[in-house]
C-alpha positions in Angstrom: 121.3 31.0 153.0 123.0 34.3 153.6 125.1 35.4 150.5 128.7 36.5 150.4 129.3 39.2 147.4 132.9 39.3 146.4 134.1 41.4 143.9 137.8 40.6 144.2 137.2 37.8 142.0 136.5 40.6 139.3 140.0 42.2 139.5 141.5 39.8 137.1 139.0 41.1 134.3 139.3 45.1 134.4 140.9 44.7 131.1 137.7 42.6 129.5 135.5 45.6 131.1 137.7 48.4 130.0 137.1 46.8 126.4 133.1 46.2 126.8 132.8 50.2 128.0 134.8 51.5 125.0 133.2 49.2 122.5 129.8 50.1 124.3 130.5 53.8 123.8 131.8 53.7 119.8 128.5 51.9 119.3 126.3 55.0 120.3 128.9 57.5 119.1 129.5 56.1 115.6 125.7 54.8 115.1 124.0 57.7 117.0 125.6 60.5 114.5 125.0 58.6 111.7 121.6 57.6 112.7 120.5 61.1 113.7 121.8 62.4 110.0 119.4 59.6 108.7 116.7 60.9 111.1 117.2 64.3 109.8 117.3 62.9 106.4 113.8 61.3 106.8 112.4 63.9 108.5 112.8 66.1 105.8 111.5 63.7 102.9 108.4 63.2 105.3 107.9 66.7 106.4 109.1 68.8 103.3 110.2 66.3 100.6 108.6 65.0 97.3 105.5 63.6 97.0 106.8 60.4 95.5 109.8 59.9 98.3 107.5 59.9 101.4 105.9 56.4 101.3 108.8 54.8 101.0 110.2 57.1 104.1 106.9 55.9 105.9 107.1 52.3 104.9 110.8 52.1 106.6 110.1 54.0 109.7 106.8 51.6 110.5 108.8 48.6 109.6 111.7 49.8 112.3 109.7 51.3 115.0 107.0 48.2 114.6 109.4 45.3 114.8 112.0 44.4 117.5 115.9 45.9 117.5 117.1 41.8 118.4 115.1 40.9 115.2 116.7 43.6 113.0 120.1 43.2 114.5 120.0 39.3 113.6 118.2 39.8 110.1 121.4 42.1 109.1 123.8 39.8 110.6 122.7 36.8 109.2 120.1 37.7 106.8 122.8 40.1 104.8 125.1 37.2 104.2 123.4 35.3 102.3 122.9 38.3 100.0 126.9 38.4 99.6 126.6 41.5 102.1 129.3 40.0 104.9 129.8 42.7 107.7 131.6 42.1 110.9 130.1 41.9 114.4 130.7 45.5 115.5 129.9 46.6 111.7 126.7 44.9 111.5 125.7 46.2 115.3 126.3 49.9 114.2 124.2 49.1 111.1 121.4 48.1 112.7 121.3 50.6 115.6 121.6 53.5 112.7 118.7 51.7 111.4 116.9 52.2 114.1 117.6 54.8 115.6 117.2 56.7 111.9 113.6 55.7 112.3 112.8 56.6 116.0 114.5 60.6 115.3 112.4 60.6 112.2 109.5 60.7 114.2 110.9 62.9 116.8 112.6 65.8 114.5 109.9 65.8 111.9 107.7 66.8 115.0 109.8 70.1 115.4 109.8 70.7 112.1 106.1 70.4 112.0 106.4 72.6 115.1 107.5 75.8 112.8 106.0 78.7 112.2 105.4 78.9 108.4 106.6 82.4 108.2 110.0 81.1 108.6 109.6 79.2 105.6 108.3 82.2 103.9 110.7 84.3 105.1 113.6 82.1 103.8 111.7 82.0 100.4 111.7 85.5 100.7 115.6 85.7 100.7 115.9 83.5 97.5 116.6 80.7 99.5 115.7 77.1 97.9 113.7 74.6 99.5 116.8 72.8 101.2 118.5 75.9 102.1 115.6 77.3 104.0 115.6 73.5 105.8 118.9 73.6 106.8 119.5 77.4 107.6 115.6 78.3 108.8 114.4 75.1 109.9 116.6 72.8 111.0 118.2 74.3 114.1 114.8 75.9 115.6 113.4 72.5 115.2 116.2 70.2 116.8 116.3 73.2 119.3 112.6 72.1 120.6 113.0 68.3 120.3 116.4 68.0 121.5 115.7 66.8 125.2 113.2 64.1 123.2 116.2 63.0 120.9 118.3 62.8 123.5 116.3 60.6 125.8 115.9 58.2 122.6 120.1 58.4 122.1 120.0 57.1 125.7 117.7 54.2 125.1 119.7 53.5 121.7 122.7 52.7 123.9 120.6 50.4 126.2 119.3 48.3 123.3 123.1 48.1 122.4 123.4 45.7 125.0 121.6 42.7 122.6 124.4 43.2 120.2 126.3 40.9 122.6 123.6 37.9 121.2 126.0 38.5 117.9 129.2 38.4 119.7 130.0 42.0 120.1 132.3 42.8 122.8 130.6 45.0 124.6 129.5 45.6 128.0 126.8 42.9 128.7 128.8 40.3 126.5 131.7 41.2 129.2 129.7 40.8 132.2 128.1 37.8 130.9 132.0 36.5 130.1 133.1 37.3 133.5 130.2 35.3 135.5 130.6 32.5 133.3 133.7 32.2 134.2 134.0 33.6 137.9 130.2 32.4 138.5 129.2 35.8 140.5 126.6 37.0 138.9 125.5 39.2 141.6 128.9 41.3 141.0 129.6 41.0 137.3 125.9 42.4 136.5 126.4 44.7 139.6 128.9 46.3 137.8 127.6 46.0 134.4 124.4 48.1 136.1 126.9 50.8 137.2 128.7 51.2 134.7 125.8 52.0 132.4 124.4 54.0 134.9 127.2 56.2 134.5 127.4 56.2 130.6 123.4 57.2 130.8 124.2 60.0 132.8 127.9 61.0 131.0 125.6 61.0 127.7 123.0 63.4 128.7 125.3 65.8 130.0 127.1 65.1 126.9 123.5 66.1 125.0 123.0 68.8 126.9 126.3 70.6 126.4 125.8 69.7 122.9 122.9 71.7 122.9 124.2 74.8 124.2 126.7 75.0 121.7 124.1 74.6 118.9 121.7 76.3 120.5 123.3 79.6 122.2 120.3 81.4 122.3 117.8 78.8 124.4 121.8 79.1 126.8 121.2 83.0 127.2 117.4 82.5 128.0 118.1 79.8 130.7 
C-alpha cells in the first residue's frame, strides 16, 4: 500500500516546533558552556593539579563516560529528589548534560594539554607566573587551539543526546515531534521534520564552533 505524506496536517503545530527548537538550543548553549568550563576544570586537576584531587577527577569521568546519558539523566531527576534536591525538567536536563559533557571534554582538552611543549611551561615559570597563571595564559589556549575540532564534534553529539531529555518531559525537539504524531498520527512527517531540523542545528553549531575558534584562535585564522 502506497503511502500518502502530508505535511499540512503539521501547520497547526509550528508553534509546539518553534518551542522544541529553542528549548533544544538553550539546552546545548547553557549546558555546553558550563560543561566545557567543568571539562577545563578537570582537565587541569588531571593534567596539572594536586596529587590528592586527581582520583577523584578520574573516578567521575569513568563513572560518566562508562554509564549511559538516559541513566544519568533519570538518576538526577528522580534520584535527586529523594535527597530534598527538587530541580525542574529543563534544570535537571542541563544538569545532567553538563555532567556529561564535563567528563567527555576532560578527556579531550587534557589531551592538548598533554600535547604541550614543556618549554611553555618553563617559559611561563620563567616570567614569575604561578602554576594556574601559566595554565590559563600559556596553556590553555594552545591546547583548546589543537583539540577544538575534537570538542566540537562532541558539542554536537551533546545536543543529539539532548533528545532523551524528552523521556523527562522536556519540551524539546523530539518530545515535540513525538506530541505532534500522537496527535496528527504522521509519523513519517513529524520525525521528517524533527530529522531536518536537527540537521540544520548540527550544521548551524559547527559553523557556530568554527567561528568561535577564529576569534580565539587568530593566529591558526592567519595560517589557514
Amino acid at each position: 500500500m502506497a503511502y500518502s505524506f502530508d505535511f499540512s496536517s503539521l501547520a497547526d503545530y509550528g508553534p509546539v516546533i518553534v518551542k522544541g527548537v529553542a528549548i533544544t538550543v538553550e539546552l546545548i548553549v547553557v549546558g555546553g558552556a558550563i560543561g566545557t568550563g567543568v571539562g577545563i576544570a578537570c582537565a587541569w586537576a588531571k593534567a596539572l593539579g594536586p596529587r590528592w584531587l586527581k582520583p577523584i577527577v578520574s573516578a567521575y569521568v569513568e563513572l560518566i563516560r562508562n554509564t549511559p546519558f538516559l541513566i544519568q539523566l533519570f538518576f538526577i531527576f528522580f534520584g535527586l529528589p529523594a535527597i530534598g534536591v527538587g530541580l525542574t525538567e529543563t534544570q535537571a536536563a542541563i544538569l545532567a548534560m553538563v555532567i556529561n559533557l564535563g567528563a567527555y571534554a576532560c578527556e579531550i582538552i587534557r589531551a592538548g594539554i598533554e600535547a604541550t611543549p614543556r618549554g611553555q611551561f618553563e617559559a611561563g615559570a620563567s616570567l614569575a607566573m604561578s602554576p594556574i597563571q601559566t595554565f590559563r595564559h600559556v596553556v590553555l589556549v594552545p591546547a583548546l587551539q589543537k583539540i577544538w575540532p575534537a570538542l566540537t564534534s562532541q558539542m554536537v553529539i551533546v545536543m543529539f543526546g539532548s533528545a532523551v531529555c524528552s523521556q523527562i518531559s522536556v519540551e524539546e525537539l523530539t518530545f515535540a515531534a513525538n506530541y505532534i504524531q500522537s496527535r496528527t498520527f504522521r509519523a513519517f512527517e513529524a520525525y521528517i521534520v524533527a530529522t531536518v531540523l536537527y540537521l540544520v542545528l548540527a550544521v548551524l553549531l559547527r559553523q557556530l564552533m568554527r567561528g568561535l575558534g577564529m576569534i580565539l584562535f587568530p593566529r591558526r585564522r592567519s595560517a589557514a
